[in-house]
C-alpha positions in Angstrom: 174.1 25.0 -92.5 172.2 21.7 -91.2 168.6 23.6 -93.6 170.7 24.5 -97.1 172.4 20.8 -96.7 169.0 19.1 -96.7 167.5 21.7 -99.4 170.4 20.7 -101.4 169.9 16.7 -100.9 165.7 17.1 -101.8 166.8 19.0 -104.9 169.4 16.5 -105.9 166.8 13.5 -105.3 164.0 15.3 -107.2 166.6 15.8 -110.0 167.7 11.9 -110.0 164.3 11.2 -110.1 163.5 13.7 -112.9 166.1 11.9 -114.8 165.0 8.5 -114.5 162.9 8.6 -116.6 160.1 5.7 -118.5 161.5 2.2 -117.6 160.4 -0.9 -119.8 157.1 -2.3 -118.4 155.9 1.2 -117.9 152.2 2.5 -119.8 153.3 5.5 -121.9 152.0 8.6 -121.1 149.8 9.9 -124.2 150.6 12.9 -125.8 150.3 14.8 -129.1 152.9 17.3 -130.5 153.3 19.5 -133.5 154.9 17.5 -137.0 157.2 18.3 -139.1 154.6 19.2 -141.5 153.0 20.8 -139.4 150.1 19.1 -138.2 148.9 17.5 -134.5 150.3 13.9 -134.0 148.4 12.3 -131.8 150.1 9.2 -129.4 146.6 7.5 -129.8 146.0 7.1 -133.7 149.0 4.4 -133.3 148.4 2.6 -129.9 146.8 -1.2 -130.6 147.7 -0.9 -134.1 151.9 -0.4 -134.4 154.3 -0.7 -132.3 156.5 2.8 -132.3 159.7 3.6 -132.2 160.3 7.1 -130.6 163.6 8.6 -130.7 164.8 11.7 -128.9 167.7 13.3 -130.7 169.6 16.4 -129.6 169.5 18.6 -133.5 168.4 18.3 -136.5 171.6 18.8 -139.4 174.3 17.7 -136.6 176.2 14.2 -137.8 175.4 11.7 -135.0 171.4 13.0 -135.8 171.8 12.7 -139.1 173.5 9.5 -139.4 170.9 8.3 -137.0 168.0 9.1 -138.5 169.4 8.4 -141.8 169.7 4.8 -140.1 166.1 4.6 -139.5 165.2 6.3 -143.3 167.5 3.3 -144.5 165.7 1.0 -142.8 162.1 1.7 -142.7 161.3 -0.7 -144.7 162.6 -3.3 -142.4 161.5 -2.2 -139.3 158.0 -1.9 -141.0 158.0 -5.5 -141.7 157.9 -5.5 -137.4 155.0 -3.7 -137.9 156.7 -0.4 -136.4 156.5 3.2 -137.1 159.1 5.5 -136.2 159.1 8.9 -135.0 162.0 11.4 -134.1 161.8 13.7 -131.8 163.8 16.8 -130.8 163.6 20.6 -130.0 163.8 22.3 -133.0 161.3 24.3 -134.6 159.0 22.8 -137.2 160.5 24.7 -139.8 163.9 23.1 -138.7 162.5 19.9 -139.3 161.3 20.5 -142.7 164.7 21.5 -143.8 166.4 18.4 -141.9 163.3 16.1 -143.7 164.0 17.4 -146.8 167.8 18.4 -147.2 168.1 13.9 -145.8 164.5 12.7 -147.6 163.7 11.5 -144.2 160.6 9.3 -144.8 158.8 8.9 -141.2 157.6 11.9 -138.9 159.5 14.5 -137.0 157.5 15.5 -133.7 158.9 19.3 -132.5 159.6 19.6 -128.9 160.9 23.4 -128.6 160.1 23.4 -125.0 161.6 20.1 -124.1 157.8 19.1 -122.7 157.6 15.8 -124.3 161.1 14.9 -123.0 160.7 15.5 -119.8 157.5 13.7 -120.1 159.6 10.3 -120.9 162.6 11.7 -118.2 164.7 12.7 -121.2 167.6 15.1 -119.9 167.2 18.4 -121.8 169.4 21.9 -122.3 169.6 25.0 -123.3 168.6 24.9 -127.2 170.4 26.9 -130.0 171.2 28.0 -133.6 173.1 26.6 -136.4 173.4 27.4 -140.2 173.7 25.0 -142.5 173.9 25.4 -146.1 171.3 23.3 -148.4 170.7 23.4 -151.6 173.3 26.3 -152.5 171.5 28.6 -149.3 172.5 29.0 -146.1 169.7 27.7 -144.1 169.9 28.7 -139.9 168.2 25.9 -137.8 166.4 26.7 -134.4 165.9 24.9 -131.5 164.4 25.9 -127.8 166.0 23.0 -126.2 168.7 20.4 -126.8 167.4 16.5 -125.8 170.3 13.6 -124.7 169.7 10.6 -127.4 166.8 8.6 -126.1 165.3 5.7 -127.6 161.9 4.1 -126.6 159.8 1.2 -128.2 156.3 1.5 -127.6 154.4 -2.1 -127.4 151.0 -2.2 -129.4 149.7 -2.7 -125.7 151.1 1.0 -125.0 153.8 -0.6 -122.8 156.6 0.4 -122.6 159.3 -2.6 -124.7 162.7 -0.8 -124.2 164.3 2.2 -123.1 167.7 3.0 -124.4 169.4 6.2 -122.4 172.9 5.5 -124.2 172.2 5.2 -127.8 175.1 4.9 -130.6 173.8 6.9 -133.3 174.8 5.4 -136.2 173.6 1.7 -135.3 170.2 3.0 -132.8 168.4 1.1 -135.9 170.2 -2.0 -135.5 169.5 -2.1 -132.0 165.6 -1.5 -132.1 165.6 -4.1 -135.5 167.2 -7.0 -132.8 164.6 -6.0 -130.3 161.2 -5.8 -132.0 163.3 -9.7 -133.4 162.1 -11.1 -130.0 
C-alpha cells in the first residue's frame, strides 16, 4: 500500500510540473513546426527582430477559436504597430488550417501541432484530438485534429524572453489583452 501511494504522489508531482508550464522571464525554447501553408516555420527567423505573439487554441471552426482569432485578424494591424507578429497554434492538420484561414481570411500564420509536441514544449495541457464537419462555401468540409490544446497565450520578447504567459485566456478579448501588454 505504503509503494502504489508514493507511485501515485511522484506521478501527480511530475504531472503538476508538466503543467506548469513557461513562466514570464523564461528563454523560449526554439522550435519550428509545419504552417498552414505548409511550409517549416522556424522560431529563429523572428527572435531579435519581432516580438510574437503565440497562441495555443483548442480547434480550428469552433466559436471561442474563431472569435479569437478573428480578434487577432481584426487587429493585426494594431498589434503590428507593437512591432508583433502573431501566430496560432493548435492540433489540427495543416489542411484544417487552410480551411479555418480561408473560410475566416485569417491573415497571420497557423503553426499545426497534431501531436501536441509544441504544447507540451510551453506546458500547455493537451487531449485527445478529434473530428468535426463544418460546411464552407456550400460543402461540407470535416476538420482533423490529433490533439486538443487548453487556450494558451505567450508573448515572446525580441530578447527571446518570455513577456507573459496567460493559461486563462477569454477568447473573444485575448487581443485586447496582449494589445495592453506589449502598451508597457
Amino acid at each position: 500500500m505504503g509503494k502504489l501511494m508514493f507511485i501515485l504522489l511522484i506521478g501527480l508531482s511530475c504531472s503538476v510540473t508538466a503543467q506548469e508550464g513557461i513562466k514570464a522571464g523564461d528563454r523560449v525554447p526554439n522550435f519550428s513546426a509545419i504552417a498552414d501553408d505548409g511550409q517549416m516555420w522556424n522560431l529563429a527567423d523572428f527572435l531579435g527582430r519581432k516580438n510574437l505573439v503565440l497562441y495555443f487554441y483548442p480547434a480550428a471552426m469552433t466559436g471561442g477559436c474563431t472569435k479569437q482569432a478573428c480578434g487577432y485578424r481584426d487587429h493585426l494591424g494594431e498589434l503590428k504597430g507593437y512591432d508583433a507578429e502573431v501566430v496560432g497554434i493548435s492540433g489540427d492538420d495543416v489542411a484544417s488550417l487552410q480551411v479555418f484561414r480561408k473560410a475566416q481570411k485569417i491573415n497571420f500564420t497557423l503553426l499545426s501541432d497534431p501531436e501536441g509536441n509544441l504544447a507540451r514544449l510551453f506546458g500547455v495541457p493537451v487531449g485527445a484530438g478529434g473530428k468535426i464537419t463544418r460546411v464552407v462555401e456550400d460543402m461540407e468540409v470535416v476538420l482533423n485534429r490529433g490533439v486538443t490544446t487548453q487556450r494558451w497565450t505567450f508573448i515572446i520578447g525580441k530578447d527571446g524572453l518570455i513577456k507573459y504567459v496567460n493559461q486563462q485566456v477569454d477568447a473573444e478579448n485575448d487581443f485586447k489583452a496582449v494589445i495592453d501588454v506589449l502598451k508597457k
